[in-house]
C-alpha positions in Angstrom: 15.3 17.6 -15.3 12.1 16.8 -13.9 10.1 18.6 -11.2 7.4 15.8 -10.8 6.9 12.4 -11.8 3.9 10.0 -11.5 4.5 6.4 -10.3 1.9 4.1 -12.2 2.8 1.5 -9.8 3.1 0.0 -6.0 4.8 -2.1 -3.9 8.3 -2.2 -3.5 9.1 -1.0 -7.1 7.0 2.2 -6.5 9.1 3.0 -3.2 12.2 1.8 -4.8 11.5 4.9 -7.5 10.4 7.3 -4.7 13.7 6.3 -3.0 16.0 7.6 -6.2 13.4 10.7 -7.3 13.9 11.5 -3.8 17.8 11.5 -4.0 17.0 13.6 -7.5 15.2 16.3 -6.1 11.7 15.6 -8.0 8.5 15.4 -6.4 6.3 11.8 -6.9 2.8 11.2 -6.8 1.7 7.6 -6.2 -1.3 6.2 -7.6 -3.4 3.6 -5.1 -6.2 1.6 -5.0 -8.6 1.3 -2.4 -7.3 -2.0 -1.3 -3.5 0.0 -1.1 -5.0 2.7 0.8 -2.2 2.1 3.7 0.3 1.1 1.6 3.7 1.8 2.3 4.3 3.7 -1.0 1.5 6.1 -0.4 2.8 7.3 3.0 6.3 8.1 1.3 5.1 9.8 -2.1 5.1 13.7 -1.9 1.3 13.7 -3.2 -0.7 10.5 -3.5 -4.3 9.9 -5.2 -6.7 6.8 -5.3 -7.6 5.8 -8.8 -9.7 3.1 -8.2 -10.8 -0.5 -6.6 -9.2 -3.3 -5.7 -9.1 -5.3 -9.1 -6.1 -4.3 -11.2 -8.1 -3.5 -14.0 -10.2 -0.4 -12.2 -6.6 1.0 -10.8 -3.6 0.3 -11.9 -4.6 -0.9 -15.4 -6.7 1.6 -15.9 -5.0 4.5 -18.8 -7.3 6.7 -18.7 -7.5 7.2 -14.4 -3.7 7.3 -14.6 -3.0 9.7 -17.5 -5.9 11.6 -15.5 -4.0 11.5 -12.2 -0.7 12.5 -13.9 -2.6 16.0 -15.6 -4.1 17.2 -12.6 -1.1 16.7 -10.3 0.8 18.5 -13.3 3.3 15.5 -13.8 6.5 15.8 -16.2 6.6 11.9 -16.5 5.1 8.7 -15.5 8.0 5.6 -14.2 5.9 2.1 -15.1 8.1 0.1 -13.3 7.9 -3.2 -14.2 4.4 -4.9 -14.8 1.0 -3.2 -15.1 1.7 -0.8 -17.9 5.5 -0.6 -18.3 5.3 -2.6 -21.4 2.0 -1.0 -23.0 3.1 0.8 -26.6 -0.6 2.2 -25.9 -0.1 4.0 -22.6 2.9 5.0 -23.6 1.8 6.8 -26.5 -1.2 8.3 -24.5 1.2 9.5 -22.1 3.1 11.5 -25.6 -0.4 12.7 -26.3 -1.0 14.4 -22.7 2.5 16.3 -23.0 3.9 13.7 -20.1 7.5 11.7 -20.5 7.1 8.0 -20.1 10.5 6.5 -18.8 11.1 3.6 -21.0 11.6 3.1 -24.7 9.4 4.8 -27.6 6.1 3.0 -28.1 7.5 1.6 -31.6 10.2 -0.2 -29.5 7.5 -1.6 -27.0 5.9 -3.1 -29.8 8.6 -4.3 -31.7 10.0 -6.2 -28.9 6.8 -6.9 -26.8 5.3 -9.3 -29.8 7.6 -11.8 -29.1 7.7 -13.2 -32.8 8.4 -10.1 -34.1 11.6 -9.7 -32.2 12.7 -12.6 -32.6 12.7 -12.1 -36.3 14.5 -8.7 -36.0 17.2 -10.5 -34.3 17.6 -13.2 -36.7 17.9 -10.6 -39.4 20.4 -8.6 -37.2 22.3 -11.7 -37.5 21.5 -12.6 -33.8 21.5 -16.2 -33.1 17.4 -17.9 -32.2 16.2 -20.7 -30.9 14.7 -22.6 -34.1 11.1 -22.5 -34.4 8.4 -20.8 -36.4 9.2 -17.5 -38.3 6.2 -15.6 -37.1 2.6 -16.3 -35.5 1.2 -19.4 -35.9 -2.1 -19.7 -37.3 -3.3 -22.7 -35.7 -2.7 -26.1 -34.2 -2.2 -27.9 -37.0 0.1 -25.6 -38.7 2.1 -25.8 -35.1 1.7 -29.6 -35.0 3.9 -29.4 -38.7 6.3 -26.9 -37.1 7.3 -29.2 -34.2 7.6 -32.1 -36.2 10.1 -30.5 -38.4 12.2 -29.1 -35.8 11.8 -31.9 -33.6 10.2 -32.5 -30.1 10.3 -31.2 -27.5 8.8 -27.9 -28.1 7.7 -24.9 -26.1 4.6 -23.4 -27.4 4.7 -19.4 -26.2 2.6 -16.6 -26.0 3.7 -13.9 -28.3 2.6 -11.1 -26.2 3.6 -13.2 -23.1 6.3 -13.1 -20.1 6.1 -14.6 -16.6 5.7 -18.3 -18.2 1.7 -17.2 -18.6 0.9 -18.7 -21.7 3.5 -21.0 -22.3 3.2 -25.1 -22.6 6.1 -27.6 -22.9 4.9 -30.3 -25.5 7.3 -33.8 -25.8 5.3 -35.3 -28.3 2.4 -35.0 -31.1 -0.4 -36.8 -28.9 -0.9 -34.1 -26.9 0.3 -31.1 -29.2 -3.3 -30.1 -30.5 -4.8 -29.8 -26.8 -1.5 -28.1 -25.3 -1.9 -25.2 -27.9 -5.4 -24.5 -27.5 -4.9 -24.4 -23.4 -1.6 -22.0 -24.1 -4.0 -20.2 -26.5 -6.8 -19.4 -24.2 -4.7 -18.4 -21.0 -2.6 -16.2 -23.7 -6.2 -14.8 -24.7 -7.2 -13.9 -20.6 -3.8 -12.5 -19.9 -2.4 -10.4 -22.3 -5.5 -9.8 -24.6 -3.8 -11.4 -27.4 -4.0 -15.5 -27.9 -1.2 -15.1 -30.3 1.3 -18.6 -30.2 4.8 -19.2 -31.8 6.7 -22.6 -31.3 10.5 -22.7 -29.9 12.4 -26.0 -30.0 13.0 -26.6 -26.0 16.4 -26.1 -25.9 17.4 -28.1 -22.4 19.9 -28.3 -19.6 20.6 -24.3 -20.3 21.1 -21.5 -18.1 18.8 -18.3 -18.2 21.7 -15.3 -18.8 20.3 -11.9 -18.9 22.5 -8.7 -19.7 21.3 -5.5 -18.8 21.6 -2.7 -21.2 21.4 1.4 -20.9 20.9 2.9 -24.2 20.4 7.1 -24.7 18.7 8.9 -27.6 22.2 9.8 -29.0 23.0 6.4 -29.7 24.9 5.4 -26.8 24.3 1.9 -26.0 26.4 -0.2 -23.0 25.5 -3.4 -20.6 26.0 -3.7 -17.4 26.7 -7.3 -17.4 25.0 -10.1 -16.8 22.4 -12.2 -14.0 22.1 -15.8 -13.8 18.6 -16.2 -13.6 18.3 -20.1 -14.0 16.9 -21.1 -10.6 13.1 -21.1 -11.8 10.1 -22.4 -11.0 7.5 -23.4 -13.4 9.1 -20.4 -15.8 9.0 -18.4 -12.8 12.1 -16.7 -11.4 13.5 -17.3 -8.1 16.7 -16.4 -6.9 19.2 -14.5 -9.6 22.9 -13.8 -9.3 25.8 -11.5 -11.1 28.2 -12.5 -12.2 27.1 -16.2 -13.9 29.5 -18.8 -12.0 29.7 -20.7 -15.3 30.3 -17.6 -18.0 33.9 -17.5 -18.9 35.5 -14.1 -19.4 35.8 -14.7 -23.3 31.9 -15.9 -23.5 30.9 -12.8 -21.1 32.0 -10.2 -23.5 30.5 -11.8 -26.6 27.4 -12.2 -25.2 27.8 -8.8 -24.1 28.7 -7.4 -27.0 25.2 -9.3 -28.7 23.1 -7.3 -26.6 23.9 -4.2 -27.1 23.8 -5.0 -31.0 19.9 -6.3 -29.9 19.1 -2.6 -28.5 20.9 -0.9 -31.7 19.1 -3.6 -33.9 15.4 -2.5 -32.4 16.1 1.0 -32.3 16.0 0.8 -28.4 16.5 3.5 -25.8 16.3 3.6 -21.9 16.7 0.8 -19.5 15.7 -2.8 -20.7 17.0 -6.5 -20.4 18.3 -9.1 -23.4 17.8 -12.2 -22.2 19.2 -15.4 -23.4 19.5 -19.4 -23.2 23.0 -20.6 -22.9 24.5 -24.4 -23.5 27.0 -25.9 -21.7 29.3 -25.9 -24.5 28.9 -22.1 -24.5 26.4 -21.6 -27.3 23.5 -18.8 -26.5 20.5 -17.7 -28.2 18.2 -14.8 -28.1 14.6 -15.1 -26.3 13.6 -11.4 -25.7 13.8 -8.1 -24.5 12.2 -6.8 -21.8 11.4 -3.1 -22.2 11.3 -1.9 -18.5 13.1 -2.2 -15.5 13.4 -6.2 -14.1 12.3 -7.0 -10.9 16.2 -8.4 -9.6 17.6 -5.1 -11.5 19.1 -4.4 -8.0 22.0 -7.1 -7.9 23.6 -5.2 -10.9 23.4 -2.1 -8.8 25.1 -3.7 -5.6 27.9 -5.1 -8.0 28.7 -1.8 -10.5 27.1 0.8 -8.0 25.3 2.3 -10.9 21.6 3.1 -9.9 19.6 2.0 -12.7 16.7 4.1 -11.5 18.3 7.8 -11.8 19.7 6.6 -15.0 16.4 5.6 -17.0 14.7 9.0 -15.0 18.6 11.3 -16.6 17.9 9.3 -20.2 13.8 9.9 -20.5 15.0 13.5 -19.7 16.9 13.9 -22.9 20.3 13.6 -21.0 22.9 11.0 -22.6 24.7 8.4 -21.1 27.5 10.0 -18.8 29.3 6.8 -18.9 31.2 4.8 -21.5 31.5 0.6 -21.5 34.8 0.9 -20.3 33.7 2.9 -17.4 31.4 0.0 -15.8 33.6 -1.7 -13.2 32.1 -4.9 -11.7 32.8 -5.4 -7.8 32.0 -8.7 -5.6 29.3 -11.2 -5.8 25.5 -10.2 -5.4 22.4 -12.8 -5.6 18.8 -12.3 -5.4 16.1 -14.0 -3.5 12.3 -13.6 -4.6 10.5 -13.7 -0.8 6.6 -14.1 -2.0 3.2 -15.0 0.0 2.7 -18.2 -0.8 2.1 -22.0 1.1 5.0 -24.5 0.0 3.5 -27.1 2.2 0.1 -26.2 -0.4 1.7 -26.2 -4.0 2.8 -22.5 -3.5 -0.5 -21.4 -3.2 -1.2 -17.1 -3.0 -1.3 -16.5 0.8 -2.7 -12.7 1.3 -3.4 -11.4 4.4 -2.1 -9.6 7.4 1.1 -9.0 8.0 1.1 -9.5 12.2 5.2 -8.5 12.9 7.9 -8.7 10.2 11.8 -7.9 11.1 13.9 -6.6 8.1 17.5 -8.1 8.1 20.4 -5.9 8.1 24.4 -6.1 8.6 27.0 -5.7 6.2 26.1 -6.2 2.5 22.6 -6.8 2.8 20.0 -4.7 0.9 15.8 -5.1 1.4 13.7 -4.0 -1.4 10.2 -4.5 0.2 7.1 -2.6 0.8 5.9 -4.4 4.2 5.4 -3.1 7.8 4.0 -4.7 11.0 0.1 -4.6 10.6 0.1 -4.4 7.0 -1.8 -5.8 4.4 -1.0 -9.0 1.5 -3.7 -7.8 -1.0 -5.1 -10.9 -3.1 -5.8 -9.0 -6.3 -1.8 -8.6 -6.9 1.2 -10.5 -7.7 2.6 -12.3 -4.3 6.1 -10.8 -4.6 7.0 -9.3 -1.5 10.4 -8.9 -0.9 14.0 -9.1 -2.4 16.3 -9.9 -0.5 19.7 -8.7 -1.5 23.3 -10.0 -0.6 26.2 -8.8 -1.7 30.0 -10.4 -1.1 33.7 -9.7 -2.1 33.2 -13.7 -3.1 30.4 -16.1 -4.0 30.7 -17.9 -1.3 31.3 -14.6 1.1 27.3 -13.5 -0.7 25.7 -17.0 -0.2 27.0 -16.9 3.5 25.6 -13.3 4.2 22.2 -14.0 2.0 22.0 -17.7 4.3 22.3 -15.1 7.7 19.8 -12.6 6.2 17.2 -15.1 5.2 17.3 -16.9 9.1 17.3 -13.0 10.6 14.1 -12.4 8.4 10.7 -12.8 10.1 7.6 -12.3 8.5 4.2 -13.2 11.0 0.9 -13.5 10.2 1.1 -14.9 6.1 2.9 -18.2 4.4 5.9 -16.6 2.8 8.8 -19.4 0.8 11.3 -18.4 3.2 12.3 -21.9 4.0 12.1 -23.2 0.8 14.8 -20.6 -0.1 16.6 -21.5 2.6 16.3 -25.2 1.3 18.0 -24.2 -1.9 20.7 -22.3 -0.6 22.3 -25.0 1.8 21.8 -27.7 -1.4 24.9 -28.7 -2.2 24.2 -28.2 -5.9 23.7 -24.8 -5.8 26.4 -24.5 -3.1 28.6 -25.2 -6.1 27.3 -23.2 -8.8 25.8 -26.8 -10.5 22.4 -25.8 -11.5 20.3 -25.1 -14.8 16.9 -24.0 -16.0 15.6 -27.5 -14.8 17.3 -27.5 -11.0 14.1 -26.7 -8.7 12.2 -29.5 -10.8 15.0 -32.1 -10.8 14.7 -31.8 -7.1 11.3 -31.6 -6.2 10.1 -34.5 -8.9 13.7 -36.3 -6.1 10.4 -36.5 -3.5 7.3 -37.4 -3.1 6.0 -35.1 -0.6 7.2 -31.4 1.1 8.6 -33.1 4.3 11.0 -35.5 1.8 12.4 -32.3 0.2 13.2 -30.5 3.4 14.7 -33.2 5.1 16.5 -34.5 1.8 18.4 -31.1 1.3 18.4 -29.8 4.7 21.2 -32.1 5.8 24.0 -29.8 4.5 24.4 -28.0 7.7 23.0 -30.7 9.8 19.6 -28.4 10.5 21.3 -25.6 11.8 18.0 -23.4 10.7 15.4 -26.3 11.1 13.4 -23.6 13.0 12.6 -22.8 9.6 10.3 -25.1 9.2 
């Protein structure tokens, strides 16, 4: 096992590792930036060192200043988390080449699945069902422009090396294919380095099903079942729950079953995340994998008890999986809320700053994944996640209940945060009764014409028993 592992990350994901090396035995050493100099996962890591400024790019993006933090601290193994570099075949290797462990999947496996084309074509030829759409990068507009006519509008024109809806445009006819492709080119181009484009036929009215998968160099694959992550906005997720309300038992082990045949297909090992579309009449099709740990990876551990954490940190040591499929027993109801800094009232706009007083709900089957503290910072230069709020329940209904209580106990001062507008969604009656899709949080805010409309238009539910909120 190891003595010492380097966490090339921050926030809540960084203490969320420190929390299960801790429980391990095995020393961490955070990485900072100078605008994370008080950060939370500084103060709990064993040893912590500051690579760089503010900007992503001169810390936490930077290889070289992490690899070098990692050899002078003599680290066993670097955790990527999720974002930054968890999904960089490059840094990965590097880390091979400096004698340190990176916990994830082999560099071939990052690229194999990270060019989204490319796994989509290893599905199709594992005999996993795709959403129709162009076999492989498309070379340019016009060629795209053929593609969607043939498979029919509309179409979603995606980043290959994409995630996190960066990238991506929703075309519903040829008028405006041409300049939709060049904008999902270029924002491809400043985020991932790569401008590469493939089209999908939009597939509507779907639920986002992900299963999560563990997978050991021995060949051991098994899932952990699956999230419901179809409460999205703009591509981005926002509250996730396990199990699916609308998965039948029959459908849930099929789709199971196709995910682990994704990992064997890809040659995949460690923790990562096959994620799907499915139709209401029950037919599903591959989108991706993500080769890391997922940001609501905790509602699978409230609901199996398994920590995902210890067992990526047990595979990436060469241990095998000490657990068959049959041995994951699924327990209760768990759902996910995404607390971030942002201004609803202002089109969700980034809201950094500091954090004056925040009080962290508690009480039975509530969980807190956060890295925030009275008189701490929101940086600007990161992603405005910051919290998840967990509730778990022997019910769905018993979980929404307790995740309603936590969310009206939970006070954060100083910054916009979308508490209320979570709130808003959970008293809906809609999601109330398990009657959403990939389209919900648009149906309802393109319902009103202004913030006010929305809140009062939903709100009703519980005849404003939180309007406080507000």
């Amino acid at each position: 096992m190891f003595r010492r592992i380097l966490i090339a990350n921050r926030g809540e994901i960084a203490i969320r590792i420190i929390r299960t090396c801790q429980e391990m035995d095995i020393e961490t050493v955070a990485v900072y930036s100078r605008a994370d100099a008080d950060a939370l996962h500084v103060k709990l890591a064993t040893y912590a060192i500051c690579i760089g400024e503010g900007r992503a790019e001169e810390s936490y993006l930077n290889q070289k200043a992490v690899i070098s933090a990692a050899v002078a601290y003599k680290c066993d193994a670097v955790h990527p988390g999720y974002g930054f570099l968890s999904e960089n075949a490059d840094f990965a290797e590097l880390c091979e080449k400096n004698g340190i462990t990176f916990i994830g999947p082999s560099p071939e496996a990052i690229r194999r699945f990270g060019d989204k084309s490319t796994a989509r074509q290893t599905m199709k030829d594992a005999g996993v069902p795709v959403i129709p759409g162009s076999d492989g990068i498309v070379a340019s507009a016009e060629e795209g422009a053929d593609i969607a006519e043939n498979i029919g509008y509309p179409v979603l024109i995606k980043a290959s090396a994409g995630g996190g809806g960066r990238g991506m445009r929703r075309v519903d006819s040829p008028e405006k294919f041409n300049e939709m492709f060049e904008e999902a080119r270029a924002e491809a181009k400043a985020n991932f380095g790569n401008g590469a484009l493939y089209i999908e036929k939009l597939v509507q009215n779907t639920k986002h099903i992900e299963f999560q998968i563990l997978a050991d160099d021995y060949g051991h694959v098994i899932h952990l079942g699956e999230r419901d992550c179809s409460v999205q906005r703009r591509n981005q997720k926002m509250i996730e729950e396990t199990p699916s309300r609308t998965i039948p038992a029959e459908l849930r082990d099929k789709m199971g079953k196709t995910a682990v045949l994704c990992a064997e297909a890809g040659g995949y090992t460690n923790a990562g995340t096959v994620e799907f579309l499915c139709t209401e009449k029950g037919e599903y099709y591959f989108m991706e994998m993500n080769a890391r740990i997922q940001v609501e990876h905790g509602i699978t551990e409230m609901v199996t008890g398994i920590d995902i954490v210890r067992e990526q940190i047990r595979i990436a040591s060469g241990m095998s999986l000490d657990m068959e499929q049959d041995d994951v027993v699924f327990s209760g109801h768990a759902i996910e809320c995404r607390i971030n800094a942002e201004d609803p009232d202002n089109g969700f706009r980034p809201s950094p700053g500091k954090v004056s007083f925040i009080h962290i709900p508690g009480g039975k089957g509530v969980r807190v994944d956060t890295a925030l503290y009275s008189g701490c910072s929101v940086s600007p230069y990161y992603d405005s996640l910051i919290a998840k709020v967990i509730a778990r329940g022997k019910t769905r209904l018993e979980a929404l209940k307790i995740m309603r209580r936590a969310l009206e106990e939970l006070i954060i001062d100083g910054i916009k945060t979308n508490i209320s507008f979570m709130c808003l969604i959970l008293y809906d009656t809609d999601f109330a009764r398990g009657r959403y899709d990939t389209g919900f949080i648009d149906g309802k805010l393109s319902t009103f014409v202004n913030w006010d409309m929305f809140y009062d238009g939903i709100s009703q539910m519980e005849n404003g028993r939180w309007i406080h909120l507000k």
